[in-house]
C-alpha positions as CSV (number, residue, x, y, z in Angstrom):
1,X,29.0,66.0,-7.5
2,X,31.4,63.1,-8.1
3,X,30.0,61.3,-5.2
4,X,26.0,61.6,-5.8
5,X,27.0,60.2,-9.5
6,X,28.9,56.9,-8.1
7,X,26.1,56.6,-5.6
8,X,23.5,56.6,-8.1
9,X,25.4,54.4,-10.0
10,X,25.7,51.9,-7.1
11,X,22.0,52.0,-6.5
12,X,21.3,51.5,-10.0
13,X,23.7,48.3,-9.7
14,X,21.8,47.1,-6.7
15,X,18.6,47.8,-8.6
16,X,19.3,45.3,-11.3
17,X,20.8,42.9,-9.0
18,X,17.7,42.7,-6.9
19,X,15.6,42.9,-9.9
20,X,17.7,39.7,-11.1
21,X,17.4,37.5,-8.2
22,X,13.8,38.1,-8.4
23,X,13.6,37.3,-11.9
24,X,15.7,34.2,-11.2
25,X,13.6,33.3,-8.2
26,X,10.7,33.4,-10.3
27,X,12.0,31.3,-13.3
28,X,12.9,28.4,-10.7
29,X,9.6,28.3,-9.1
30,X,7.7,28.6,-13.1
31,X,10.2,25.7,-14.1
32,X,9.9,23.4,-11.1
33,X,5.6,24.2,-11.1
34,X,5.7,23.1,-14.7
35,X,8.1,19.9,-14.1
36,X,5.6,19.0,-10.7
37,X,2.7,18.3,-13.3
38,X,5.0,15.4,-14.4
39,X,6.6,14.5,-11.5
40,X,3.5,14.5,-8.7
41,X,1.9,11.9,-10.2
42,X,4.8,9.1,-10.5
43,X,6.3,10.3,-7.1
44,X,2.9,10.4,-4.8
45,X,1.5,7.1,-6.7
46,X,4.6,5.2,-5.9
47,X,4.9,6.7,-2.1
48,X,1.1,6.0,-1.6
49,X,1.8,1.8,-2.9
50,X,4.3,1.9,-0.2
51,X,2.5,3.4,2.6
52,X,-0.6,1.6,1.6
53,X,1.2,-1.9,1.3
54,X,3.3,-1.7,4.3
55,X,0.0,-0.6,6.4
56,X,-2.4,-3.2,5.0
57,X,0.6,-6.2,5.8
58,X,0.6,-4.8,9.7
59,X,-2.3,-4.5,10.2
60,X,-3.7,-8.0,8.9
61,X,-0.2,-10.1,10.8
62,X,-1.1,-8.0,14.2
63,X,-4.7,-9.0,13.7
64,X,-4.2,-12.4,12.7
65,X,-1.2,-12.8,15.6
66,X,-3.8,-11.3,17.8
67,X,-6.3,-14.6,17.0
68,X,-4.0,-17.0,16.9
69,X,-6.4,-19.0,15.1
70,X,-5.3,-22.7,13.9
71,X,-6.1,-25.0,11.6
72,X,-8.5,-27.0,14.0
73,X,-9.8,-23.8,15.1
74,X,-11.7,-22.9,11.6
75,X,-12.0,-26.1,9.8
76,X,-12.4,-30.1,11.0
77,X,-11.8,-32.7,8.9
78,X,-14.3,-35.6,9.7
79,X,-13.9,-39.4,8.7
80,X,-15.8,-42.3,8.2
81,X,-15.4,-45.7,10.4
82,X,-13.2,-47.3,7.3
83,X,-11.2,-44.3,7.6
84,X,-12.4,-42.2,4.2
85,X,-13.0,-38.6,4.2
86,X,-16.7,-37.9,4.5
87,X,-16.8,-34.0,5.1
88,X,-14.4,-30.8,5.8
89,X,-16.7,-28.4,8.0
90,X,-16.4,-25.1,8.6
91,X,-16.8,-22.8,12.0
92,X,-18.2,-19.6,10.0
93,X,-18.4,-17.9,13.0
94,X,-14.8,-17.4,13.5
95,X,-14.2,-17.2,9.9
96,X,-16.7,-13.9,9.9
97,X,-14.8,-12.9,13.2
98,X,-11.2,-13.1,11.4
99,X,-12.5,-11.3,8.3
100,X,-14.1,-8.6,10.1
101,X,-10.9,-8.2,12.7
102,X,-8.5,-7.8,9.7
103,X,-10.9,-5.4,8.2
104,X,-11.4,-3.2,10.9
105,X,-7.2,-3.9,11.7
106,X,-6.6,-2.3,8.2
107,X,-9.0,0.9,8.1
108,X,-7.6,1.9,11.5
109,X,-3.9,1.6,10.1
110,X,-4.8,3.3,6.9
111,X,-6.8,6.4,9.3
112,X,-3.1,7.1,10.8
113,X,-1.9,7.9,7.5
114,X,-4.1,9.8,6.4
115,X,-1.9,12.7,5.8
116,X,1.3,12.9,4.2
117,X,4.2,14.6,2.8
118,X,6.5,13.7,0.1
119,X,9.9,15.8,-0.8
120,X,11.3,15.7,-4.3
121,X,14.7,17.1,-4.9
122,X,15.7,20.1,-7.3
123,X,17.8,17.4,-9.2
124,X,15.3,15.3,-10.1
125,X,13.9,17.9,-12.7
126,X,17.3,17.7,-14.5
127,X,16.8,14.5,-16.2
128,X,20.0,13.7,-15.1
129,X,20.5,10.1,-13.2
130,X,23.7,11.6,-11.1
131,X,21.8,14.7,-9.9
132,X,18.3,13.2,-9.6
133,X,18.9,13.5,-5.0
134,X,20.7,16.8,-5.1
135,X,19.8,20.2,-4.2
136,X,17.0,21.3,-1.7
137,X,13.8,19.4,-1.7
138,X,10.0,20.6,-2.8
139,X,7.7,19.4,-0.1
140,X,4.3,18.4,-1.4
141,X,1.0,16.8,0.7
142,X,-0.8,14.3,0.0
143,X,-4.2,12.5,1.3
144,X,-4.7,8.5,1.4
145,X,-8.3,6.7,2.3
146,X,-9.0,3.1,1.7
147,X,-12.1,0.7,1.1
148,X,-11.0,-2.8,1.7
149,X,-13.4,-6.3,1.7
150,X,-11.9,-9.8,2.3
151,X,-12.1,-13.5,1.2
152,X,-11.4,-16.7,2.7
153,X,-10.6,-19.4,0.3
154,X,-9.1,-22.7,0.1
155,X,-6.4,-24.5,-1.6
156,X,-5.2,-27.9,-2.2
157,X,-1.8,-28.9,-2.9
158,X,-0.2,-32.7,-3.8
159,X,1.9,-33.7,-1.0
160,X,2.8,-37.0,-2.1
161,X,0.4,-40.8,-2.0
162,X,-2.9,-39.8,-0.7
163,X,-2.0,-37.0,0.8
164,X,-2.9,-33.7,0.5
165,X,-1.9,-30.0,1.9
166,X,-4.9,-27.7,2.8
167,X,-4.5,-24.3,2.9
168,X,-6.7,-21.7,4.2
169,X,-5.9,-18.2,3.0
170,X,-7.2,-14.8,3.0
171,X,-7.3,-12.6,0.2
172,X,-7.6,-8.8,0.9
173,X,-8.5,-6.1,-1.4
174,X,-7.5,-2.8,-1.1
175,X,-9.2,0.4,-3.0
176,X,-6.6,3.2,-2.1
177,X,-7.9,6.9,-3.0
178,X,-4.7,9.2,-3.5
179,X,-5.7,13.3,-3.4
180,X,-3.5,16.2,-3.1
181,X,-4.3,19.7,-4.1
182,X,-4.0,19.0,-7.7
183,X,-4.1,15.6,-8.2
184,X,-5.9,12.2,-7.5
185,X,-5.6,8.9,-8.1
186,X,-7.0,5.5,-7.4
187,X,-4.9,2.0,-7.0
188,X,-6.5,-1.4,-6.5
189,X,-4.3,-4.5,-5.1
190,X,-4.7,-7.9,-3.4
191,X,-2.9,-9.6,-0.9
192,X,-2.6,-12.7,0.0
193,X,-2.3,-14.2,3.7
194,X,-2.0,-17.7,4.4
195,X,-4.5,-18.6,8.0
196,X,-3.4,-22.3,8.4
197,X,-2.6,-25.4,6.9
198,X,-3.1,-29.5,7.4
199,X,-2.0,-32.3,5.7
200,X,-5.4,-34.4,5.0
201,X,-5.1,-38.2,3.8
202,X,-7.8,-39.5,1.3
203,X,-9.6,-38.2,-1.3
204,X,-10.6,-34.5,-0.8
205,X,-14.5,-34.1,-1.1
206,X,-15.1,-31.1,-4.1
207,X,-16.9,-28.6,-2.1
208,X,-16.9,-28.2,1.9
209,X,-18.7,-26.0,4.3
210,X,-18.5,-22.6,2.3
211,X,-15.4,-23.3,1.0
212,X,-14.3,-24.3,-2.2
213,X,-11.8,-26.7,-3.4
214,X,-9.6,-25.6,-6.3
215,X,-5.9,-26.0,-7.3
């Protein structure tokens, strides 16, 4: 008789024991679910700029490595017999053929990262700076597409007594869609690539070939 009553006592002890972990189990995953609505946002937005950034960069050095275009190559100063600048002209077809390589360059690189996963530690929920990388991580996933267009434009910069630095650049901009199962979010950036550079001596005409002169 003795020993059915410690038994049952014992199985009521493992009872509440089991019925505790469970109702700790489930208070961590209702805190950390209400702390992710918070969190997601600021973690996958700043993992997507990176990923996004880093990929749009390679893509458009590979791509402009890959041409190897010079200054001579897209533009050609021309002169007059008295030695004044009459004209800067412009090969258009390699400048289309450099904007559509980086912009094919870039979607393919932003296809390979198309899915993703981010982890955020326990201790970041704590609000406390020392504990914000302890404890196990919460893995979440996370979907990035693009739309990107480019510009060629042009640049002039003093370089001492009738002289002048002309820079080609090209501006890229990026329209980065972030989704996840509960969240979405769009960022919009521009960067900027120099192409080549000359040093010209004279007067600079205003307006060249398709490009524009500004400062």
């Amino acid at each position: 008789m003795l020993y059915r009553r410690h038994r049952k006592k014992r199985l009521v002890r493992l009872k509440r024991a089991i019925f505790s972990l469970i109702a700790a189990a489930a208070a961590i995953v209702i805190f950390c679910e209400y702390h992710l609505s918070d969190f997601r946002p600021e973690y996958i937005r700043a993992q997507a700029e990176i990923l996004s950034v880093n990929s749009v960069c390679d893509a458009v050095n590979d791509s402009l490595e890959n041409l190897n275009y010079s200054y001579d190559d897209i533009a050609k100063v021309n002169y007059s017999d008295d030695g004044t600048i009459q004209s800067i002209t412009t090969d258009s077809f390699k400048i289309n053929t450099l904007k559509s390589s980086v912009t094919k360059a870039v979607q393919n690189e932003i296809a390979k990262i198309y899915d993703n996963e981010i982890e955020i530690p326990l201790g970041a929920f704590t609000n406390i700076t020392v504990l914000s990388n302890a404890g196990p991580c919460i893995c979440m996933n996370f979907n990035l597409t693009g739309s990107f267009s480019s510009e060629i434009v042009s640049t002039f910069e003093s370089a001492g007594v009738n002289q002048t630095i002309h820079h080609i650049r090209l501006l890229l901009t990026s329209k980065i869609m972030t989704t996840s199962l509960d969240y979405s979010g769009n960022m919009t950036f521009t960067t900027d690539f120099e192409i080549a550079q000359t040093v010209i001596v004279g007067t600079v005409p205003s307006t060249y070939g398709t490009l524009y002169k500004t400062y």
